[in-house]
C-alpha positions in Angstrom: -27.5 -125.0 -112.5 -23.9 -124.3 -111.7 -22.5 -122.3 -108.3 -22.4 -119.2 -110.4 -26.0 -119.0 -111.7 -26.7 -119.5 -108.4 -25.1 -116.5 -107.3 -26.0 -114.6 -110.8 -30.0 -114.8 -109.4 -28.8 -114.2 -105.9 -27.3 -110.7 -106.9 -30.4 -110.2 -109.0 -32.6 -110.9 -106.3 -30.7 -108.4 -103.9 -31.0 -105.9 -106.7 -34.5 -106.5 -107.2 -35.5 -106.3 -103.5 -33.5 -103.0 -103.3 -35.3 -101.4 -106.3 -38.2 -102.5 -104.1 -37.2 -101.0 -100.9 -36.3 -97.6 -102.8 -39.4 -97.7 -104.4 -41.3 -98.0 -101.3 -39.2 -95.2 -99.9 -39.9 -92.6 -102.8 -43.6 -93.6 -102.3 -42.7 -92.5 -98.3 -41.7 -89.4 -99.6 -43.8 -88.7 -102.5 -47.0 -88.7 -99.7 -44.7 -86.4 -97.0 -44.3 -84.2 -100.2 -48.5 -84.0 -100.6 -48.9 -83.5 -97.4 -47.0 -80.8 -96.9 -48.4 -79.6 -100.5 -51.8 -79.7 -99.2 -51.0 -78.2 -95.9 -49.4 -75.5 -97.8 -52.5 -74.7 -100.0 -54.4 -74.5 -96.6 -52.5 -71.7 -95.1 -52.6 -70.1 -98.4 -56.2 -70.0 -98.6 -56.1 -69.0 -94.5 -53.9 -65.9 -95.2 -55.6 -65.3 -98.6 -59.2 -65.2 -96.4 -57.6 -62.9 -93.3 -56.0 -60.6 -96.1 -59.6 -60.5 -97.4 -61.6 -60.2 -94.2 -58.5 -57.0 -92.7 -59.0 -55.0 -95.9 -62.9 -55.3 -96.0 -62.7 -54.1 -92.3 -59.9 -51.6 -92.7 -62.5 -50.1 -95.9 -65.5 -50.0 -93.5 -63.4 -48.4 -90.6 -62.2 -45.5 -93.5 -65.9 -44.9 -93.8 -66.8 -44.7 -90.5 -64.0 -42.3 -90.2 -65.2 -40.4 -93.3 -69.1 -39.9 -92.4 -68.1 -39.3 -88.8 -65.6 -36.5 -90.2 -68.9 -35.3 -92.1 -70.7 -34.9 -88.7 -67.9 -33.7 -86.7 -68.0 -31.1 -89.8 -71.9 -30.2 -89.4 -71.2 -30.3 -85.7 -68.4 -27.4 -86.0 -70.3 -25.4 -88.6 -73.7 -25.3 -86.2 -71.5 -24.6 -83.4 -70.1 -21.6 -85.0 -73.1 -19.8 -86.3 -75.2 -20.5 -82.9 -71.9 -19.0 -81.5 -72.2 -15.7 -83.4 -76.0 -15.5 -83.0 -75.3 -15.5 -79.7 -72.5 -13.1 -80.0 -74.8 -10.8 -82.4 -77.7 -11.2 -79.3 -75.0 -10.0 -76.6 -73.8 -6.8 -78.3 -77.4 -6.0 -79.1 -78.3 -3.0 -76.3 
């Protein structure tokens, strides 16, 4: 083997180890990238969940408000008839 081949399967060493090292690196990145994927997804699923959980409450609260409204209703429409009984009972000589 002359001087030349020597350096020929240096170079392709030094190119090989490289390709290795880049390699290595995209894996590097490749699980960062997961990771964040996954983390990602997570807080997806978390926001998708609290969206969920504030409507269903905000839906309950709207009919609270709506049957309380009923009774406040009732409420106002007793009030006004015992109010003229006791109107009808006052003027009565």
């Amino acid at each position: 083997m002359g001087m030349s081949d020597k350096d020929l399967l240096v170079v392709i060493s030094e190119m090989l180890r490289k390709q290795d090292q880049q390699a290595e690196k995209l894996d590097e990145h490749s699980a960062i990238l997961n990771h964040h994927t996954d983390l990602l997804k997570e807080t997806n699923e978390t926001l998708k969940n609290f969206m969920e959980v504030s409507i269903q409450q905000f839906q309950q609260q709207l009919t609270f408000n709506e049957r309380f409204m009923a009774q406040f209703e009732k409420q106002n429409k007793f009030n006004e008839l015992f109010l003229s009984k006791l109107d009808e009972i006052s003027k009565k000589p």
